[in-house]
C-alpha positions as CSV (number, residue, x, y, z in Angstrom):
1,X,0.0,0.0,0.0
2,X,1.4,3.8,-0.8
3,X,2.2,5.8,2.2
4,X,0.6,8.9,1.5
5,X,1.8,12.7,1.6
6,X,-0.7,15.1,2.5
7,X,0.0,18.9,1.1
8,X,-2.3,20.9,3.4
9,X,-3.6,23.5,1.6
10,X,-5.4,26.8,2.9
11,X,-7.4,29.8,1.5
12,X,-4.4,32.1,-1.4
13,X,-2.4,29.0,-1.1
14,X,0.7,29.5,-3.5
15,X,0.9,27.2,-6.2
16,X,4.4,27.4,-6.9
17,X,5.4,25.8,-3.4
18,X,4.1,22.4,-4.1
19,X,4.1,21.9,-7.8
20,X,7.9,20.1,-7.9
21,X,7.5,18.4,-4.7
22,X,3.9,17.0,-5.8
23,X,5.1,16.4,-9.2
24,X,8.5,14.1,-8.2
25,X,6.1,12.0,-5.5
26,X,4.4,10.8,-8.6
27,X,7.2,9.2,-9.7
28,X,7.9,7.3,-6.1
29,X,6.0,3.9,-6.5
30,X,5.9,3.5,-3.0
31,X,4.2,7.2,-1.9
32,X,1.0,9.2,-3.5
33,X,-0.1,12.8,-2.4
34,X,-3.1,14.0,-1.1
35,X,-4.5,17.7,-0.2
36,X,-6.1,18.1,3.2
37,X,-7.6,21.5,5.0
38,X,-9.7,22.4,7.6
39,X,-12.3,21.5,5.8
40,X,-13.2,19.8,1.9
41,X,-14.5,23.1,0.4
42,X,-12.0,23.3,-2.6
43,X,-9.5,25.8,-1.9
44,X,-8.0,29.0,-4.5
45,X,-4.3,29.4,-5.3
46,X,-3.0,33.0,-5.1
47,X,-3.0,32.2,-9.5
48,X,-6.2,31.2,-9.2
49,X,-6.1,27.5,-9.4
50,X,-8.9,25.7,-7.5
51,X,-8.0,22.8,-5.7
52,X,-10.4,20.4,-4.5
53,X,-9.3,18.9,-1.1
54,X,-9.5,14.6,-0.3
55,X,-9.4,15.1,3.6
56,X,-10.3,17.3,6.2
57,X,-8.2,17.8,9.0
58,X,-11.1,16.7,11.8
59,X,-12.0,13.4,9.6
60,X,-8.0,12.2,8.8
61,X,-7.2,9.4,11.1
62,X,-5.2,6.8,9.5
63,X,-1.5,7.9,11.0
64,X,-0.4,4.9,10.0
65,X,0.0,5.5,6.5
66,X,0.6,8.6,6.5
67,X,4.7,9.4,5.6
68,X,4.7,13.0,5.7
69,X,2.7,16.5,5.6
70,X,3.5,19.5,4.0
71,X,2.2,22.9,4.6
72,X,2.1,24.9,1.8
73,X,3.0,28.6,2.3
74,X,0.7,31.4,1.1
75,X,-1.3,34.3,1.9
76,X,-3.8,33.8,4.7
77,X,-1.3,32.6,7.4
78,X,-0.5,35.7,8.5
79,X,-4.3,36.8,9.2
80,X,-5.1,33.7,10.7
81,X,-3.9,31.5,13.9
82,X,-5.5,28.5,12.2
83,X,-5.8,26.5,15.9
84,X,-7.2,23.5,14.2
85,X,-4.3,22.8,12.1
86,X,-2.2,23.2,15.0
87,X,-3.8,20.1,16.9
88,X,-3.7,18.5,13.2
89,X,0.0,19.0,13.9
90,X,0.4,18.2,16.7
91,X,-1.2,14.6,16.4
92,X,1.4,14.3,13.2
93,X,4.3,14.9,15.5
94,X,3.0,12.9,18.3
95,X,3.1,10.3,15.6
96,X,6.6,10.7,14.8
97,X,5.5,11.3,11.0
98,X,7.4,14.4,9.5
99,X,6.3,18.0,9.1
100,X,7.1,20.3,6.0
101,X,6.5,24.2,6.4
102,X,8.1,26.7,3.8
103,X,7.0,30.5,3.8
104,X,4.3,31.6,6.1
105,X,3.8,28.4,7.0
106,X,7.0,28.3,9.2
107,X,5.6,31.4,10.6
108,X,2.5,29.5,11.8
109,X,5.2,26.4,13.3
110,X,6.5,28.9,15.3
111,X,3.6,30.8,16.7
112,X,2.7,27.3,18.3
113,X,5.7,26.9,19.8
114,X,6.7,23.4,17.5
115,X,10.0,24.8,16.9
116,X,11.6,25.7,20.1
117,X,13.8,22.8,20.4
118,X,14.5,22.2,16.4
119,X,16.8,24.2,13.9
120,X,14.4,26.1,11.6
121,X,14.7,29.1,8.8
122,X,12.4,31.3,7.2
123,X,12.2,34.3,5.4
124,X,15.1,35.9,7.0
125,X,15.4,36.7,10.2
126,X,13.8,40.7,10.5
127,X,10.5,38.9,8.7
128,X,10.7,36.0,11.6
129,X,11.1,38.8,14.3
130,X,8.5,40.9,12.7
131,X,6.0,38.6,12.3
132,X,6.5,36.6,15.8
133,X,7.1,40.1,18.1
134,X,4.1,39.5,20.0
135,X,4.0,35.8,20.5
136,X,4.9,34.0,23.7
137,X,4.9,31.0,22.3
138,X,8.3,30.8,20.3
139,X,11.2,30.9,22.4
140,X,13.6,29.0,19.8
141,X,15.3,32.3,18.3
142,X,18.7,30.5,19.4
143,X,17.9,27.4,16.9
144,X,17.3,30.3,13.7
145,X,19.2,30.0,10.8
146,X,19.6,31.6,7.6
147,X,19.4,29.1,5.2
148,X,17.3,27.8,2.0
149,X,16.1,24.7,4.1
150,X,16.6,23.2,7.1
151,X,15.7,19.6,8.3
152,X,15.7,19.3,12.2
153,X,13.9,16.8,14.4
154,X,11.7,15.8,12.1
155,X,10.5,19.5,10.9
156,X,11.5,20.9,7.7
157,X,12.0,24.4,7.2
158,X,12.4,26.5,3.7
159,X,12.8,30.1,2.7
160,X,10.1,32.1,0.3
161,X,12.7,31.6,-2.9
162,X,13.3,27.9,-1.8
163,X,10.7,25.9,-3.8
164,X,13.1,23.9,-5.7
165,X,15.3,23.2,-2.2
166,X,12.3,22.1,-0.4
167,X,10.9,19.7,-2.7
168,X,14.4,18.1,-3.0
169,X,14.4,18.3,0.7
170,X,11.1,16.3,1.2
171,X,11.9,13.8,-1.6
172,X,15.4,13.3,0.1
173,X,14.0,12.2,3.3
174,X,11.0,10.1,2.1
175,X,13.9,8.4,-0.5
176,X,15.9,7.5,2.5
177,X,17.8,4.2,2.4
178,X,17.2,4.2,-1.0
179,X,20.3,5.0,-3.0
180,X,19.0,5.0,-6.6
181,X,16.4,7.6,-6.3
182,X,18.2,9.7,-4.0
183,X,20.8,10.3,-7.0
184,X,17.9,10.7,-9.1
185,X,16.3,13.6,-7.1
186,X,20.3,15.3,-6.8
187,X,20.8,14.8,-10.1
188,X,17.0,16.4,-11.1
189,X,17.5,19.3,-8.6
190,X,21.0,20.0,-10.1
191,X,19.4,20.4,-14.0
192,X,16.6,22.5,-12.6
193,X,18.6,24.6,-10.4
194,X,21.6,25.4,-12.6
195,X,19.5,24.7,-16.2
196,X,20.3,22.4,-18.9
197,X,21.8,25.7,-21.1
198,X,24.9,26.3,-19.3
């Protein structure tokens, strides 16, 4: 049976932080990728691309199969606190399944306190400070670091520009004892970062 991956998807999600990652899970025989929300109204990209969703976050139960889920940056977590996502989350993690965050999204990590104890980046570190100044819950400035992505006790972190780093990132760790398709996600993030024109 595929493990799945569940891209959690929320109101002006942006389209272009998901697209490689999805795209290079549906050439892993052993995972397939789902959306989930708060709920299974379809959701809009910031481009405008509708999404319709499989699972909602109060209905997903099957933790057993589930290899990993990804929260996909864009422009309503900011505005919002989004509580039930964060007991979504925190069942995940209880779980010892991994959690993906780029953008915004690692905003939200850090607002409920999920990455105290973990290395983590973001979009710099004035846009962390900015945006967390008047939360108690983060106390993990120590464990900042400017970087594309960062994986740490099992959350991954990226930057706003690091699309192409997080997917690699996420298809590193689900590829993990197996050799072949790790060089084949190296070698695909090399063409695409660098191009095939040189």
């Amino acid at each position: 049976m595929q493990k799945e991956v569940l891209f959690l998807l929320t109101e002006h999600w942006a389209d272009w932080y998901m697209g490689q990652a999805m795209a290079q899970i549906s050439f892993a025989d052993d995972y397939t990728s789902k959306t989930i929300a708060i709920d299974k109204q379809s959701k809009t990209s910031i481009g405008g691309l509708r999404a319709e969703i499989d699972y909602s976050t109060g209905e997903y139960q099957n933790f057993d199969n589930l290899a990993m889920i990804v929260l996909v940056g864009g422009g309503s977590w900011r505005n919002n606190r989004y509580d039930e996502i964060a007991d979504f989350v925190r069942k995940v993690h209880k779980n010892d399944i991994p959690v993906a965050a780029i953008c915004g999204a690692t905003v939200f990590l850090a607002k409920h306190g999920f990455l105290n104890n973990v290395k983590h980046t973001s979009n710099g570190l004035d846009f962390f400070k900015e945006r967390l100044k008047d939360e108690k819950a983060y106390s993990g400035w120590e464990h900042f670091t400017i970087a594309q992505v960062v994986n740490d006790g099992g959350f991954i972190t990226a930057n706003e520009t690091a699309a192409l780093e997080f997917a690699r990132e996420i298809m590193l760790f689900l590829a993990e004892g197996e050799a072949d398709f790790a060089e084949f996600i190296n070698s695909w993030y090399e063409k695409h970062k660098r191009g095939i024109v040189i």
